[in-house]
C-alpha positions, 0 to 999 in steps of 0.5 A: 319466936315471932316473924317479922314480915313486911308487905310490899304496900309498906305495912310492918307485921309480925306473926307467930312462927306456928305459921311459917311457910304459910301466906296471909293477907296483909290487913291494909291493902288485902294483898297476900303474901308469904310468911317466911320459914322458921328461922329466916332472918328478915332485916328491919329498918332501924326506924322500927318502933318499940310500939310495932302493931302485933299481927296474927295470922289465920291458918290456911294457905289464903289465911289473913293477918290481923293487926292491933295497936298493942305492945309486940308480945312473945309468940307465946302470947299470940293467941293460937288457932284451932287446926280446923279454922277455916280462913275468911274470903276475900272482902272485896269483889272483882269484875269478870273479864267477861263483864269488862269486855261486855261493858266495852262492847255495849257502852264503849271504852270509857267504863271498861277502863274504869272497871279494869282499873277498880279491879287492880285497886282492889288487888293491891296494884296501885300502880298498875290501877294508874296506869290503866287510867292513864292507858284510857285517857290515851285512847280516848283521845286518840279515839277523838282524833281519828273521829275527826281525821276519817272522813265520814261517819266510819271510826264506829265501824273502824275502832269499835269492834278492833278495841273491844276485842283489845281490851276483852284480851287484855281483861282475860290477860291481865286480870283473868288468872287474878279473878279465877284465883279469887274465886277459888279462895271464895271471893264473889264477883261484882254484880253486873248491875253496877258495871252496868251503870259504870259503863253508861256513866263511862259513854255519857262521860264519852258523848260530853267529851267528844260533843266539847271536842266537836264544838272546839274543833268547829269552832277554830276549823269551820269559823263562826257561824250564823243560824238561820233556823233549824240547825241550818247556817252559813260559816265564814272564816279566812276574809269573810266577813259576818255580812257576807254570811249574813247575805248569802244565808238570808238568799238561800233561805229565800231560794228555799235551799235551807229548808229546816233540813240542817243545812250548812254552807260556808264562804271564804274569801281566800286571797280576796277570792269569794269561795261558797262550800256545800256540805253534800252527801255521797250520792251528790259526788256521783250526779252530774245533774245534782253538782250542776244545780248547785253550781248553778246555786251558787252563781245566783247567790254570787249575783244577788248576794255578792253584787256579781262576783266571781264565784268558786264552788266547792263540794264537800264532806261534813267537815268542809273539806273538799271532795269536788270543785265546780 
């Protein structure tokens, strides 16, 4: 008599019992699994329909099962397959390991996740698919975060190669026993054009995140901003006032300090105290020569700019937190 069998995607089938024992693939999600022994009782929900799809199965140990609409026939109905029927490869491609860990590599986490979870997809774990998205959605913002939290230009050196490896690692764990098995039942391997192109659209879709994020993040830490050419302007926040970023600009571009170069500068006025932050290099930390000449700046721009106030000067990294005090 015939086998009924039920997926773990939900799919209700039935074979014919010449196939007990053996595996097929289920006709909806591409997952294998095992057909029972002769004999084996499998209980149905009692919601079964009368109208239950017929399936067949493939001989073979990767053989797949066939549904259509008809009538749940006897087994002796079921169309028999000669013994030497080879069964078909799987219809799907998968990513290598290697790929996805190259794509991590060359264009960043954002396509390797996106790969990583295509191929769960493809082998019937939706579950697993989603929470790798979700994994990734995490990682990216706690890529963002640590951007903005290490001082200076370091998170590329910092994250990049220690992820990279995690998430070669977890290809190879993850998904590497999945693919060898895939193409050892005559599955092809994805081309590595498109994961090509997934990773470039993976960094694009990066670069846009961490440039709004950034656009954010200066726009409530660092205060508005007015420009004066070249990428180069004054912000002003806590007191300060669009007219004293507008004076202390319009001097320093009269003294020459913004010289189309994309400089910044910053005034506050903490507490009624009028405070002006340069955004320096490293180097500058280390010249005492370099720290007078800008405090020496920032005087004149207080006599001239400010009518004489008194003036603190601050040195500071390119997210204006402050590295020295003059």
């Amino acid at each position: 008599m015939p086998i009924d069998v039920t997926c773990s995607c939900g799919k209700r089938l039935r074979v014919a019992d010449e196939f007990a024992g053996q595996q097929g693939q289920c006709p909806v999600c591409g997952a294998l699994m095992a057909i029972p022994s002769a004999g084996t009782v499998l209980p149905l929900a009692p919601s079964l329909p009368d109208t239950a799809q017929a399936v067949t199965a493939r001989v073979g140990p990767s053989a797949a099962v066939e549904a259509d609409s008809s009538e749940l026939p006897d087994s002796s109905e079921l169309p028999a397959f000669p013994a030497a029927y080879a069964p078909s490869s799987p219809w799907y491609k998968l990513y290598s390991p290697g790929s996805i860990g190259l794509v991590a590599l060359l264009t960043g986490p954002v396509g390797a996740f996106v790969l990583l979870a295509i191929n769960f997809w493809r082998l019937g774990k939706n579950r697993a698919a989603r929470l790798t998205i979700l994994v990734g959605v995490v990682t990216i913002l706690g890529i963002l975060f640590l951007s903005f939290s290490l001082p200076d230009s370091r998170p590329s050196m910092l994250i990049g190669l220690p992820l990279f490896l995690l998430i070669w690692i977890g290809a190879r764990t993850l998904q590497g026993s999945a693919y060898d098995d895939h193409l050892r039942q005559g599955g092809a391997s994805a081309s590595g054009w498109s994961a090509a192109g997934i990773g470039v659209l993976g960094m694009a879709t990066f670069l846009i995140i961490a440039f709004g994020a950034a656009a954010v993040y200066e726009r409530h830490s660092f205060g508005p901003k007015i420009e004066f050419g070249g990428g180069q302007g004054v912000y002003y926040n806590d007191g300060a006032t669009q007219a004293d970023a507008w004076a202390l600009g319009t001097f320093l571009k009269r003294d020459g300090f913004f010289n189309g170069q994309g400089a910044s500068v910053r005034v506050s006025r903490p507490r009624g105290r009028l405070v002006i932050d340069f955004i320096v290099q490293d180097w500058v930390l280390k010249d005492a020569g370099a720290q007078r000449e800008i405090k020496l700046l920032g005087q004149d721009a207080a006599q001239q700019a400010f009518g004489g106030e008194p003036v603190e000067v601050h040195l500071c990294d390119e997210f204006f937190r402050v590295k020295k005090k003059l």
